[in-house]
C-alpha positions in Angstrom: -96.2 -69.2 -28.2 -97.9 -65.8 -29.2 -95.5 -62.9 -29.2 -96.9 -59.4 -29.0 -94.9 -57.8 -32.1 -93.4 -54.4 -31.7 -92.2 -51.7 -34.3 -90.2 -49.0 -33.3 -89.6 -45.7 -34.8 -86.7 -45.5 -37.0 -83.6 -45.3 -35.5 -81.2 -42.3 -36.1 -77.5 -42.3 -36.7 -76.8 -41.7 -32.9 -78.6 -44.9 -32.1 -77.1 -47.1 -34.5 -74.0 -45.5 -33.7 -71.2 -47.9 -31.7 -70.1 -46.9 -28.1 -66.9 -46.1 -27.4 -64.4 -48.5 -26.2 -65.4 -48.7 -22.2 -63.1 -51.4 -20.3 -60.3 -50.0 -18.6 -57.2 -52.1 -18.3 -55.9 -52.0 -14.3 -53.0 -50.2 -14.3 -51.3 -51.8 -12.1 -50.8 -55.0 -13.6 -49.3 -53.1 -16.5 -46.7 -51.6 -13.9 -46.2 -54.9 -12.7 -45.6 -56.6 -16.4 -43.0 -54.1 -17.0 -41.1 -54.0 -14.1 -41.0 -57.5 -14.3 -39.4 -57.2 -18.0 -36.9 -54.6 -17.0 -36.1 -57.1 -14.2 -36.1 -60.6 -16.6 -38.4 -62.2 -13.9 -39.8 -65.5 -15.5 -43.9 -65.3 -15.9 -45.8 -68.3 -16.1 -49.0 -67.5 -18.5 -52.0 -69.8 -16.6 -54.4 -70.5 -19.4 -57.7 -72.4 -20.2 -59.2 -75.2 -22.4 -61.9 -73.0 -24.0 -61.8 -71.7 -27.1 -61.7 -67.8 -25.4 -58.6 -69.0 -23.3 -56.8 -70.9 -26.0 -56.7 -67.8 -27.9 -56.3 -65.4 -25.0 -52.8 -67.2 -24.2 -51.7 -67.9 -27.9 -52.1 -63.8 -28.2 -50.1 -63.1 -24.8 -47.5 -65.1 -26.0 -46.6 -64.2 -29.7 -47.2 -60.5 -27.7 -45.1 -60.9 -24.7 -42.0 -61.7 -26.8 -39.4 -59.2 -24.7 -40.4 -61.1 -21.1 -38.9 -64.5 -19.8 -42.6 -66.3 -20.1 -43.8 -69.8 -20.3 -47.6 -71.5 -20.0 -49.5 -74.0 -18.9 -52.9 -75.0 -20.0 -55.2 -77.6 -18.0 -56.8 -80.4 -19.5 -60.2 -80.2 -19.1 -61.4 -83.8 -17.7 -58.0 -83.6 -15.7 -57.9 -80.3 -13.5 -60.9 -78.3 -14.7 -61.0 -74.2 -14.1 -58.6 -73.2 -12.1 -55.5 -73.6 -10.2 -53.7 -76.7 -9.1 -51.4 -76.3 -6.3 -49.0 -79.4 -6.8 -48.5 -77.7 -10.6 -48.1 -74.8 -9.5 -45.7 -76.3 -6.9 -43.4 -77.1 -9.8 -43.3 -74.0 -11.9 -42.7 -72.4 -7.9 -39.3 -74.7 -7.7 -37.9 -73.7 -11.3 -38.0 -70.2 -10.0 -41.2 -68.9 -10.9 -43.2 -66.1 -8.7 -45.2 -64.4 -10.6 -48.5 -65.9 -13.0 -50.8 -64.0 -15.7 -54.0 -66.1 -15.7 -56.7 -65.7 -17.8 -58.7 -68.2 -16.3 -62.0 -67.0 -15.1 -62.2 -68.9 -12.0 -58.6 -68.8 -10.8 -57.9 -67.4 -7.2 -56.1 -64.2 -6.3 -53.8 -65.7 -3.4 -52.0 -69.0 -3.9 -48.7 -70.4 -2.2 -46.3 -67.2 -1.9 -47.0 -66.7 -5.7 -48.3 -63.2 -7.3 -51.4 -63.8 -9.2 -52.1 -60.7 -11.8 -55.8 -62.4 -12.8 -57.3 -61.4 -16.2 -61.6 -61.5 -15.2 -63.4 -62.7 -18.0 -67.0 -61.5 -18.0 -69.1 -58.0 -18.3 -67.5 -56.0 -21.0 -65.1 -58.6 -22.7 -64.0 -62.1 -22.6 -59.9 -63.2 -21.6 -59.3 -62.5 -25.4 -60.3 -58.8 -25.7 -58.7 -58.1 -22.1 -56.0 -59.8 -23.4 -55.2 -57.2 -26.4 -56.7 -54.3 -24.1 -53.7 -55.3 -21.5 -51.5 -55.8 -24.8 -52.4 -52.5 -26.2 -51.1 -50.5 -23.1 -48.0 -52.1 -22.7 -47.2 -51.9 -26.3 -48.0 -48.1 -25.9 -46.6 -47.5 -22.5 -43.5 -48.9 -24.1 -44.0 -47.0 -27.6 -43.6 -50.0 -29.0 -46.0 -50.3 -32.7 -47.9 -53.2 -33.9 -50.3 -53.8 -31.8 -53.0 -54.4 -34.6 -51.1 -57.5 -35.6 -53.1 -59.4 -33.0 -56.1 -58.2 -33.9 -56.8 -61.4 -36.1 -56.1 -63.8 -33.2 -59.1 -61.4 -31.3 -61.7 -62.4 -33.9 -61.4 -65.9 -33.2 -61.7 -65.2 -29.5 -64.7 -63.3 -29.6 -67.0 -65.4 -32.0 -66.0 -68.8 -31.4 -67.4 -68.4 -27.9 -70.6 -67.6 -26.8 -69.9 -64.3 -25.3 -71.7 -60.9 -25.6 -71.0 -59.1 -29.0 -72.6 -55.7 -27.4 -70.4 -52.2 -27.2 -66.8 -52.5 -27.3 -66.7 -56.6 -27.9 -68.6 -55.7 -31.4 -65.8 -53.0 -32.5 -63.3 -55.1 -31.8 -64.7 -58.2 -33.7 -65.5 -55.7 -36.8 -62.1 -54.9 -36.6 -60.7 -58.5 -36.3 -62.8 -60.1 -39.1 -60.7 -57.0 -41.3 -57.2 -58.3 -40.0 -58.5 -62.2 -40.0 -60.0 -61.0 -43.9 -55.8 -60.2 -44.6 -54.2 -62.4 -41.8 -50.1 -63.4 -42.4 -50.2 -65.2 -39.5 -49.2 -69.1 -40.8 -51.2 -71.2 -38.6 -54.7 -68.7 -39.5 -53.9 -68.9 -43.4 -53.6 -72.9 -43.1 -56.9 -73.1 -41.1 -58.8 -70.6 -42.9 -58.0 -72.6 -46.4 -58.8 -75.8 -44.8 -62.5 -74.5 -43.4 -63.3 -71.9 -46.3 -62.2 -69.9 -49.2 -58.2 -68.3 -49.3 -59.8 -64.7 -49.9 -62.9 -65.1 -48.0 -65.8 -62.3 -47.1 -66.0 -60.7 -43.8 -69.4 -62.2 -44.0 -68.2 -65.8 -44.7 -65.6 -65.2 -41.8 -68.8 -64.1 -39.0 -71.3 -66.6 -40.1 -69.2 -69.6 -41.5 -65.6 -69.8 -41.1 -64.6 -68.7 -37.7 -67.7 -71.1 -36.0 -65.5 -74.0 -37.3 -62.5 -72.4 -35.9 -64.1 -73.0 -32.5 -63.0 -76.2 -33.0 -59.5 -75.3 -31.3 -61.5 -75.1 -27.7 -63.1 -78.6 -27.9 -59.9 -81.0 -28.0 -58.8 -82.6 -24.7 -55.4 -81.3 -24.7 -55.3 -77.5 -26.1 -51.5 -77.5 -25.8 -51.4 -78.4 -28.8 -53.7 -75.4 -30.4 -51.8 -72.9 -28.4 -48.6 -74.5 -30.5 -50.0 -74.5 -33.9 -50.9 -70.5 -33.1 -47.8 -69.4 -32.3 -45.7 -71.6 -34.7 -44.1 -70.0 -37.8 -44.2 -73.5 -39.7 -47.6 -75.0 -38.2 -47.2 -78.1 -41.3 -47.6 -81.5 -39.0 -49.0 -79.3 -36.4 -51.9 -78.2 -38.4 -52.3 -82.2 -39.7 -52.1 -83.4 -36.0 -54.9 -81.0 -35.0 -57.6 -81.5 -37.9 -57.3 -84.8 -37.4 -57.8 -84.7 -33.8 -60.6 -82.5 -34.6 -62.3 -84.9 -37.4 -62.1 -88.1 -34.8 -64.4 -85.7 -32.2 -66.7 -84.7 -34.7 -67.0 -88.6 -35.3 -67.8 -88.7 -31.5 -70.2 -86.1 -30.9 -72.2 -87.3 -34.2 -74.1 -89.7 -32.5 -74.4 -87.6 -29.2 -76.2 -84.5 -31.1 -78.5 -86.8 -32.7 -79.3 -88.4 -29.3 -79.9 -85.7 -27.5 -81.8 -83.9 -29.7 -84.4 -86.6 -30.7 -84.7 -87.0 -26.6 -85.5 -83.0 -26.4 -87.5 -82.8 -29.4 -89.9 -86.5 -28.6 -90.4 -85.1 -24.7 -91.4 -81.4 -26.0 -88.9 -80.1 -23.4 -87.1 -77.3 -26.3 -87.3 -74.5 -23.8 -86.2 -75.9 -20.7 -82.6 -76.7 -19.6 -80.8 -79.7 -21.1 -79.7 -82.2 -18.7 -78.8 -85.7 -20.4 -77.0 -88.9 -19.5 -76.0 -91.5 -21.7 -73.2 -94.4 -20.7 -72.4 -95.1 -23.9 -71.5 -91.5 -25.5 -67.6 -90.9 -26.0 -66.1 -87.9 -23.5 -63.8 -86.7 -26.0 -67.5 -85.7 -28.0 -68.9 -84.0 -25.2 -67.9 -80.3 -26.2 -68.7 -80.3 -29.6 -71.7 -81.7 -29.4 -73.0 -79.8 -26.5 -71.9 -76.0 -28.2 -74.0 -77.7 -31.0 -76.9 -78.2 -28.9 -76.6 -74.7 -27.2 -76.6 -73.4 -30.7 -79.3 -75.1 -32.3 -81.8 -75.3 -29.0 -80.4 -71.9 -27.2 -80.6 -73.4 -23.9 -78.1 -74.4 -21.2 -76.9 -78.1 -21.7 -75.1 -80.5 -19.5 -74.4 -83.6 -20.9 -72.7 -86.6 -19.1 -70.9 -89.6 -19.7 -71.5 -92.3 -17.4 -68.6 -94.5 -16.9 -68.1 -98.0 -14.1 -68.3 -95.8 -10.8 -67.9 -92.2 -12.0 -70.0 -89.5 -14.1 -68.3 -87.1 -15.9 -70.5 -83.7 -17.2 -69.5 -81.1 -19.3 -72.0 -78.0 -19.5 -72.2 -74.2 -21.6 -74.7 -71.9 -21.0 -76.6 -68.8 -22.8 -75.4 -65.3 -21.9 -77.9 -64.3 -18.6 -77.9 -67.6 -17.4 -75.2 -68.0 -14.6 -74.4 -72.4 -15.0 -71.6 -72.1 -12.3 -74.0 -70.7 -9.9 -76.7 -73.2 -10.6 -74.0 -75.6 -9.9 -72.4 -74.5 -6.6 -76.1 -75.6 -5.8 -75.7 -79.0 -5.8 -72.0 -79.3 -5.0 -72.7 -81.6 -2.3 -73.5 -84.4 -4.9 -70.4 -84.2 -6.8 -66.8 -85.0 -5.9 -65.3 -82.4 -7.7 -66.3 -79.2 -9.7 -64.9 -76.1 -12.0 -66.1 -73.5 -14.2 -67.6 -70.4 -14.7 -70.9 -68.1 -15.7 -71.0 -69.8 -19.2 -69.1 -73.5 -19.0 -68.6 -75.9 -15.8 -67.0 -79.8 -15.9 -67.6 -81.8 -13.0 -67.3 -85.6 -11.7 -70.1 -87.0 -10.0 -70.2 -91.2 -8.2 -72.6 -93.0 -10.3 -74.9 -93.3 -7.7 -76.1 -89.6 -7.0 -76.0 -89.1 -10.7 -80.0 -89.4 -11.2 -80.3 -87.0 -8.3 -78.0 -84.6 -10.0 -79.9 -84.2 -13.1 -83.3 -83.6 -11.1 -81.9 -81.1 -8.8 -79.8 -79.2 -11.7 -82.4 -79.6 -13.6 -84.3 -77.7 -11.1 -81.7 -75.1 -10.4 -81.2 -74.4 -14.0 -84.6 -73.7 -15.0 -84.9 -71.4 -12.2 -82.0 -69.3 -13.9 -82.9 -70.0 -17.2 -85.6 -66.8 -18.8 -88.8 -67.6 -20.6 -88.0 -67.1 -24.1 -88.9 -63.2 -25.1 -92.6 -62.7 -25.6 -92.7 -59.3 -27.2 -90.3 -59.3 -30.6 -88.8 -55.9 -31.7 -89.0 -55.3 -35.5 -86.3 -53.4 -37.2 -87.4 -53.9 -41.2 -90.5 -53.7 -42.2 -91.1 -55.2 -46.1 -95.2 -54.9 -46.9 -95.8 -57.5 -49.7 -98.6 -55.6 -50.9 -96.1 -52.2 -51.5 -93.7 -53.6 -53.4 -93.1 -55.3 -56.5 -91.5 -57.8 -55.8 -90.9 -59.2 -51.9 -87.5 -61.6 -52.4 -85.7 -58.8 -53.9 -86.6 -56.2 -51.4 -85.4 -58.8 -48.7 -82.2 -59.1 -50.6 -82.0 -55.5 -50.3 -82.6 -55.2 -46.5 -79.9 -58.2 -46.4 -77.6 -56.0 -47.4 -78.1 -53.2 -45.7 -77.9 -55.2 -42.4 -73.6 -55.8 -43.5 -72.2 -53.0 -42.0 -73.8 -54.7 -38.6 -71.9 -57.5 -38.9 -70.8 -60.2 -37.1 -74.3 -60.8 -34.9 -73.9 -62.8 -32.1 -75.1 -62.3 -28.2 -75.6 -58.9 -27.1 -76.4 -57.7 -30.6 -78.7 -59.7 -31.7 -79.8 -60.5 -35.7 -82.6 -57.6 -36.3 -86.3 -59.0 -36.8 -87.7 -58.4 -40.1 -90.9 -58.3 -40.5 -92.7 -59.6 -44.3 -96.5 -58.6 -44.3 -99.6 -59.6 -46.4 -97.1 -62.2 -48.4 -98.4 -65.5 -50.3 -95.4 -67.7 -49.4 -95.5 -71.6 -50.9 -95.2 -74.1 -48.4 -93.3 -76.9 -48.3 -92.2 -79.5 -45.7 -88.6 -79.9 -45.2 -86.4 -83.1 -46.5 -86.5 -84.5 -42.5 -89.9 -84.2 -42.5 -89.7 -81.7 -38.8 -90.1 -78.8 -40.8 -92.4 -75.9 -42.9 -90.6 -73.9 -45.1 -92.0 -70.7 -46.4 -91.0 -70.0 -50.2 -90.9 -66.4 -51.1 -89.7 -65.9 -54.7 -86.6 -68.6 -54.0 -86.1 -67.5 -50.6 -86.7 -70.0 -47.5 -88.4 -69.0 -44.3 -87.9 -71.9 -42.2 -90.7 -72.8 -39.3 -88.5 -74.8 -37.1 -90.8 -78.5 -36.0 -94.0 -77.1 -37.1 -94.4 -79.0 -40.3 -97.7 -80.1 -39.0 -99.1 -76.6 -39.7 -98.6 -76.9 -43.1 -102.5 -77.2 -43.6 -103.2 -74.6 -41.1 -101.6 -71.9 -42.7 -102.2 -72.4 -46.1 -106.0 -71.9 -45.3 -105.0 -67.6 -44.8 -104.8 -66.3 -48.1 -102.0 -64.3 -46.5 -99.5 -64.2 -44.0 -97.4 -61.5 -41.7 -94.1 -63.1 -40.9 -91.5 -62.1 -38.4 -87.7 -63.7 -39.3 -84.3 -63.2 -39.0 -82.0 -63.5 -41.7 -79.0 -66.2 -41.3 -76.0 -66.5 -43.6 -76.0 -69.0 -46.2 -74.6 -69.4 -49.8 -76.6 -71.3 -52.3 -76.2 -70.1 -56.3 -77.5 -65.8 -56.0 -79.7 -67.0 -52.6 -77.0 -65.1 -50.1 -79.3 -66.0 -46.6 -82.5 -68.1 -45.1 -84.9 -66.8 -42.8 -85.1 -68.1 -39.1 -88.7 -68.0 -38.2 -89.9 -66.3 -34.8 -93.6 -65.8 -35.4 -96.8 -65.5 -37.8 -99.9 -64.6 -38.2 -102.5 -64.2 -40.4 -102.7 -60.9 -42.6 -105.3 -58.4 -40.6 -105.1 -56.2 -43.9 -104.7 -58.1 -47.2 -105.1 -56.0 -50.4 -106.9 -57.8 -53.2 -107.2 -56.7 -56.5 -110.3 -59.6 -57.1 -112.6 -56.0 -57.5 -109.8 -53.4 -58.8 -110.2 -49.7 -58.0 -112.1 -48.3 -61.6 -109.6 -46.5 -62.9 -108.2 -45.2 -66.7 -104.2 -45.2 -67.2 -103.1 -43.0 -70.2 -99.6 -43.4 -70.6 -98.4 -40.0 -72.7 -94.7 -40.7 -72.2 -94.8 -41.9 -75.7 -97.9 -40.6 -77.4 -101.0 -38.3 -75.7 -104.6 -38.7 -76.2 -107.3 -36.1 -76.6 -109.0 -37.8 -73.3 -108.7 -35.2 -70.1 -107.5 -36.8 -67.4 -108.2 -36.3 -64.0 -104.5 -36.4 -62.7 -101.6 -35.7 -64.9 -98.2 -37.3 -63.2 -95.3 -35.2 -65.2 -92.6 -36.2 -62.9 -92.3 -39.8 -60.9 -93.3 -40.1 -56.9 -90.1 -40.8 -55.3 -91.2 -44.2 -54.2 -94.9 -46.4 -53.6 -96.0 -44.7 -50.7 -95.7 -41.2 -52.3 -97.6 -42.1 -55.4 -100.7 -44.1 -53.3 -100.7 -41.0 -51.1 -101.1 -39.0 -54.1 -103.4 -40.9 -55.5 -105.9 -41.2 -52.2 -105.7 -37.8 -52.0 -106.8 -36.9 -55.2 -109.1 -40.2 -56.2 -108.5 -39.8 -60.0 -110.6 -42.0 -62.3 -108.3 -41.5 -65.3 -104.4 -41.0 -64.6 -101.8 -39.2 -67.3 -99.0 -40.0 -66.8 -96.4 -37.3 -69.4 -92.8 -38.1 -69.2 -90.1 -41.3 -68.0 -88.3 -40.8 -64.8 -85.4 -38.2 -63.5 -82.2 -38.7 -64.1 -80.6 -40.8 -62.1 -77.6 -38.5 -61.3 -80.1 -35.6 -60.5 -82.3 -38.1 -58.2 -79.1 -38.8 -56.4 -78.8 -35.0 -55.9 -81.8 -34.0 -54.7 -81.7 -36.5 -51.6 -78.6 -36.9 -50.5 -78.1 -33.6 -51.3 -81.1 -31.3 -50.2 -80.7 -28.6 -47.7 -82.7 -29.0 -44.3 -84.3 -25.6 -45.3 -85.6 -26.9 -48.5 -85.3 -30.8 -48.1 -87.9 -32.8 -50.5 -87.9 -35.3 -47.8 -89.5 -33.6 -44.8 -92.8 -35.0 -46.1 -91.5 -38.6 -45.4 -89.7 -37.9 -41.8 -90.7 -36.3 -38.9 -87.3 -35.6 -38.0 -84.3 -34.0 -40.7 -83.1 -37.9 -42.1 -79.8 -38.8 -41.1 -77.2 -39.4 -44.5 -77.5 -43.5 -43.4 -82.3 -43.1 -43.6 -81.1 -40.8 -47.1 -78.9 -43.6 -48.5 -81.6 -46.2 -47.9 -84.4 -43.9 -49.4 -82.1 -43.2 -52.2 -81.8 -46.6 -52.9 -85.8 -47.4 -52.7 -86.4 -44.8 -55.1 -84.0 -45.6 -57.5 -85.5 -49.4 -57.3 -88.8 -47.8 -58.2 -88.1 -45.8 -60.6 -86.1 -48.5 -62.3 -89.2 -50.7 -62.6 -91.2 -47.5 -63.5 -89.3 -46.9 -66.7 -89.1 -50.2 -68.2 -93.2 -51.2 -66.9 -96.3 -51.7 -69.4 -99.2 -49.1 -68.7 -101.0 -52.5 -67.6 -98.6 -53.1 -64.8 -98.4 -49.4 -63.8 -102.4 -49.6 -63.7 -102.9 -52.4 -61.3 -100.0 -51.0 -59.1 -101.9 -47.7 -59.0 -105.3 -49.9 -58.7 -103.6 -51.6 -55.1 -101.7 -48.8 -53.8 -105.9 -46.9 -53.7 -107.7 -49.9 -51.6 
């Protein structure tokens, strides 16, 4: 599909500043909590089997240690979303009235109970409601140590697929610090089973806490919600990865399934509706977040047992599943869920006209993939000396905007006029894109491996995705290319004379003598197009690096060297990144041959 590619201005500090906190916690279920915990009335915490809910009711209870409280978490197969009256009859008879649910489908109004309903959705999921509730009772009470919690709230956030925009992203930056530092026993034994025992907050975002997810995919999350809360999580911890490994083992042969079904009926962007009688349930979850994350498109997968179908489905953020759902309700026997998950029983026999007409309903919901991509980097081959590197560079400078996830999307760089080697990947499905050691991966395009090695060079829009292998810190996700409109070739070289007099000078008058380095490539080929020198002098080696430092970080607005390069006063965040482009160049200028410094200047004048 061709995308119209757009570049937008640079943005300033303002703009790539966060928003303040925006949710507002209802007051009146924090009146309510603590009345009822100057009164010792029991509260019954009403959980969920997803990852978010897990978490959400560990949190409540290791916070909620001065009330009388006890949970209950449904099993997903066995009471879905929601309330179930004849268990809520028996918490009713040992005395309890009054229920915290974080479920996002749970009523307001059952039996003579009072319901004070958590509502996932729009600014934050049940975890980060659950510490915004947390957080005013703990300060309505003056009570410290709120921030304690905060590394149960980066699990919650990013093992989900909830949106990471506003408020939900400062609260996962500030949970990947705790999680970074956690004391919290069952964390530490998780963390050193799935990664390193001091790992990076950008090992936790992209690697680590993913496989934590794992807590929201076993049958009966009872036992997750023990292992967080226990002080001595040993056996529990055992009990739980193995549960875990023996799902994995399941939903192996599901993923592989259902992905050669999408990829062989060329169906990648449309809703995923499978059936399959000989899949294990107890796979189901894993392997259909897998799918979600791999295709990013609404699945429903479903096992098909001797009279009954049972489906388990999670969406994208935008597309509402439980509403596409509600659709069809008269096919099923039974039904729960919400926006982004939904389980559901259906008789055997309706089961093929359930996947046509969700099929239906879902694609209705379900956006045509984005046609117009926004660009946020721009790296020009032909600029720079060397294209990998300069990728590394942005790479970096894309950390403080960590963890990525929906609602803040990974940023699109775009790599112009580049030569990339192309190879087919080890399955055979795929084009990778060498660039100095780096991959670009073309996701099932291998077959254009002939196509595109017929442009002599390439524009490339990517995004960059974590991954660890020897000094290569990411790989590129491919999203679009095209050929190079403007391809500089130095096949008939500008005619021009370099005289290097850093060391030694020559009687020969040049046209152009260069007694102090451009800042960076673009101010020397501006320089040189405005002067079209046939013979270049260049007199002395580079600033010093302290005094280059000074002069742009430094520089008033009244007499700032860099209002040449911005329309705007830069903000300190553009300074730093100039800074850091000119000390690159400058680096390379020092240590280059006059030969090297004469076919850069011989490029940077076509």
């Amino acid at each position: 599909m061709a995308h119209r590619w757009h570049f937008p201005q640079a943005a300033s500090s303002e703009q790539l500043r966060l928003p303040e906190p925006t949710y507002q916690v209802d007051q009146a279920i924090v009146d309510r909590l603590l009345r009822a915990r100057a009164q010792a009335e029991p509260l019954l915490i009403w959980g969920s089997f997803d990852c978010d809910g897990i978490v959400a009711t560990a949190l409540l209870i290791k916070a909620l240690v001065a009330w009388e409280t006890t949970y209950f978490l449904p099993q997903r197969r066995l009471h879905g979303y929601g309330f179930q009256t004849d268990i809520l009859e028996t918490y009713r008879q040992q005395g309890i009235r009054l229920i915290l649910s974080v479920c996002p489908s749970a009523p307001i109004s059952v039996l003579d109970l009072e319901v004070l309903a958590l509502r996932p959705g729009g600014i934050l999921n049940a975890t980060g409601q659950a510490y915004r509730l947390v957080s005013e009772l703990y300060r309505r009470m003056d009570q410290p140590g709120v921030e304690t919690f905060l590394d149960l709230v980066a699990i919650g956030l990013l093992s989900d697929p909830v949106s990471l925009a506003g408020e939900a992203h400062l609260l996962a930056q500030q949970g990947l610090t705790a999680l970074a530092q956690t004391c919290r026993p069952s964390l530490q034994a998780l963390l050193n089973q799935f990664g390193e025992k001091q790992p990076t907050i950008r090992a936790l975002a992209n690697q680590i806490v993913p496989k934590l997810s794992a807590i929201g995919r076993l049958e009966d999350a009872s036992l997750v919600v023990e292992l967080l809360i226990a002080d001595d999580p040993g056996m529990l911890c055992e009990t739980f990865l193995q549960r875990n490994k023996t799902n994995r083992e399941y939903a192996e042969p599901i993923m592989l399934e259902s992905a050669q079904q999408i990829e062989s009926r060329l169906e990648i962007q449309k809703p995923i509706v499978l059936a399959s009688s000989h899949w294990q349930a107890e796979g189901l979850p894993i392997a259909t977040a897998r799918l979600v994350e791999r295709f990013h498109r609404p699945v429903v997968l479903i096992v098909v047992g001797k009279t009954t179908a049972w489906g388990w489905g999670v969406s994208i953020p935008g597309v509402d599943l439980w509403e596409a759902l509600k659709a069809v309700t008269p096919l099923l026997e039974r039904s729960s869920g919400h926006a982004q998950a939904i389980c559901f029983a259906v008789e055997n026999k309706n089961l093929p006209a359930l996947q046509v007409a969700l099929s239906r309903e879902l694609a209705q919901h379900t956006p045509t993939p984005a046609q117009e991509l926004t660009i946020s980097k721009v790296v020009d081959s032909s600029l720079v000396l060397d294209a990998a590197r300069e990728c590394d560079r942005v790479y970096e400078e894309l950390a403080p905007q960590e963890p990525f996830g929906p609602g803040h999307p990974r940023p699109c760089i775009a790599l112009l006029n580049c030569t990339p080697n192309h190879q087919i990947s080890r399955d055979g499905r795929h084009l990778d894109c060498k660039i100095g050691g780096r991959t670009l991966r073309l996701r099932n395009q291998a077959d254009r491996r002939e196509e595109l090695e017929a442009h002599p060079a390439l524009d490339i829009v990517f995004e960059m995705e974590y991954w660890v292998q020897g000094k290569v810190l990411w790989w590129g996700r491919i999203h679009d290319l095209r050929p190079s409109r403007q391809k500089r070739s130095l096949t008939k070289p500008f005619e021009l004379t370099f005289l290097d007099w850093r060391k030694v000078e020559t009687e020969t008058i040049p046209d152009l003598v260069i007694r102090d380095w451009p800042l960076i490539p673009d101010a020397l080929a501006a320089l040189l197009r405005l002067k079209k020198p046939r013979i270049v002098a260049l007199v002395r080696c580079s600033k010093e690096w302290a005094s280059l430092e000074q002069q742009i970080l430094g520089a008033t607005p009244e007499s700032d060297m860099l209002s040449a390069f911005f329309s705007a006063p830069p903000s300190l965040l553009e300074r730093k990144t100039f800074l850091r482009e000119a000390r690159a160049f400058h680096r390379w200028l020092n240590d280059a041959s006059a030969q090297a410094i004469l076919e850069l200047c011989q490029r940077l004048m076509v």
